[in-house]
N, C-alpha and C positions, 0 to 999 in steps of 0.2 A: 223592639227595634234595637239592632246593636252595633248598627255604627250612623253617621248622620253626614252628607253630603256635604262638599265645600260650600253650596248655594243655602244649604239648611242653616251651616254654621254661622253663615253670615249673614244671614236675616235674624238669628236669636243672638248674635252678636251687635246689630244695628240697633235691634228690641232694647236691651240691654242699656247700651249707650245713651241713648237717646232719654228712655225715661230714667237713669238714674240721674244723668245733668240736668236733665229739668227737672227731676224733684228735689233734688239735691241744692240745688244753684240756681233756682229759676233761669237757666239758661239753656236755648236752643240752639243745637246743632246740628250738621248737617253731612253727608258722607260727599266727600270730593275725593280730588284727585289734588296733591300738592306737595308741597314740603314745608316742613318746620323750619324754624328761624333756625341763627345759630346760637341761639342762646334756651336751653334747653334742660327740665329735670329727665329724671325717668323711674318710674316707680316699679319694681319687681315683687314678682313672688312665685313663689316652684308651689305643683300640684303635689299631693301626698297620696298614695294607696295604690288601686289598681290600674290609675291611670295617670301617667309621668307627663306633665304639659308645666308649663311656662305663662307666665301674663307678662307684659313688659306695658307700661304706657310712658311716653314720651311725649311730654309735650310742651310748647311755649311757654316760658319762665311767667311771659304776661297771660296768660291762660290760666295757670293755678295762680296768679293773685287774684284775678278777678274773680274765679272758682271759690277762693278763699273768702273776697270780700261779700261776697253771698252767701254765702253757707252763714260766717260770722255776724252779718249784716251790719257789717262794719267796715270804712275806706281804711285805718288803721290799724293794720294786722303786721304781726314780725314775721323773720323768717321761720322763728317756730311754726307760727301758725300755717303758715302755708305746707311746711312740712307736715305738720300732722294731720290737717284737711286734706292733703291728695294722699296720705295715707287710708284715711277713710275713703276717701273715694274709692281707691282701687282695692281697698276694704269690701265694701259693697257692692261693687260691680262684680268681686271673686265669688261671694255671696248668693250671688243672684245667677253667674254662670253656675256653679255646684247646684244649686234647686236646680235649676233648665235643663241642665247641659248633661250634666255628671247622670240625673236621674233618667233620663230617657234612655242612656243608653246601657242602663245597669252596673255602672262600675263606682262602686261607693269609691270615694276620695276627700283628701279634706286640704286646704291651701297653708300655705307659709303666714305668717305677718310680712306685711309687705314693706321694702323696704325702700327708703328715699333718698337719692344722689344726683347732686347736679354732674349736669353733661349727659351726654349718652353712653348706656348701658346695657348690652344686650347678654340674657342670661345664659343661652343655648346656641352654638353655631351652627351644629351638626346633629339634624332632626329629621324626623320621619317627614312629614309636615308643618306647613308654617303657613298662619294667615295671619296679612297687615291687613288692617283697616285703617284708612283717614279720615280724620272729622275734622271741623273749621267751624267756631261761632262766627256770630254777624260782623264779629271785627276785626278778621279772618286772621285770629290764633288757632293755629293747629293743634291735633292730638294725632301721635300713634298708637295706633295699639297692634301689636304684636303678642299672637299666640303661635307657642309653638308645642308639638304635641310629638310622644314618642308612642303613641299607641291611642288608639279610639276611632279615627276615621276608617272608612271601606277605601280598598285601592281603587274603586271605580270614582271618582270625583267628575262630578259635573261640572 
């Protein structure tokens, strides 16, 4: 296999999401349709090798405390800590796309550390491809996530 549908991406992307927050943060989410608050991080990191892509997640500032206060299992977390918990997060989520993602479709790559700034941040304007996804926990804090890619899809997208 060597490239992977818009509908593929985003079912091993849903995959993805879904059980890293719930193992991560005993929290469940869910793919909608919405917008983030305006109060907002966004965690980045660039793809390395034969395949040049993007992660960006964006999400409610009260999303990664709570994210936070789970992981820590703690209500008393600093701004550190939030910082470096959604750093792991999208730590681990890059992780889990390179074994998926990277490997199916034969292009060894390897990712950035990813980096953590409040407001919104978008790493790539002008891309071959770009897939959002929107998540919402029970408390309806949002997450984006934004992948963008300058090579790996087929130009046939479903």
């Amino acid at each position: 296999m060597n490239s992977l549908s818009d509908k593929e991406m985003q079912e091993i992307l849903n995959g993805i999401m879904f059980n890293t927050t719930e193992q991560m943060a005993n929290i469940k989410i869910k793919s909608d349709v919405g917008s983030l608050s305006q109060d907002v991080c966004t965690i980045n990191t660039s793809f390395q090798g034969n395949c040049k892509a993007t992660l960006s997640l964006l999400a409610d500032k009260s999303f990664l405390l709570r994210l936070t206060q789970e992981i820590f299992q703690n209500e008393n977390v600093s701004k550190q800590d939030i910082e470096d918990a959604s750093i792991e997060y999208l730590n681990v989520i890059c992780g889990r796309l390179v074994n998926k993602v990277f490997s199916l479709v034969h292009k060894p790559t390897k990712f950035d550390i990813p980096v953590f700034q409040n407001g919104s941040h978008i790493l790539n304007e002008h891309t071959q491809y770009c897939c959002e996804l929107y998540y919402v926990n029970n408390y309806n804090e949002g997450i984006l996530l934004i992948l963008e890619f300058s090579v790996l899809l087929n130009d046939n997208k479903k």
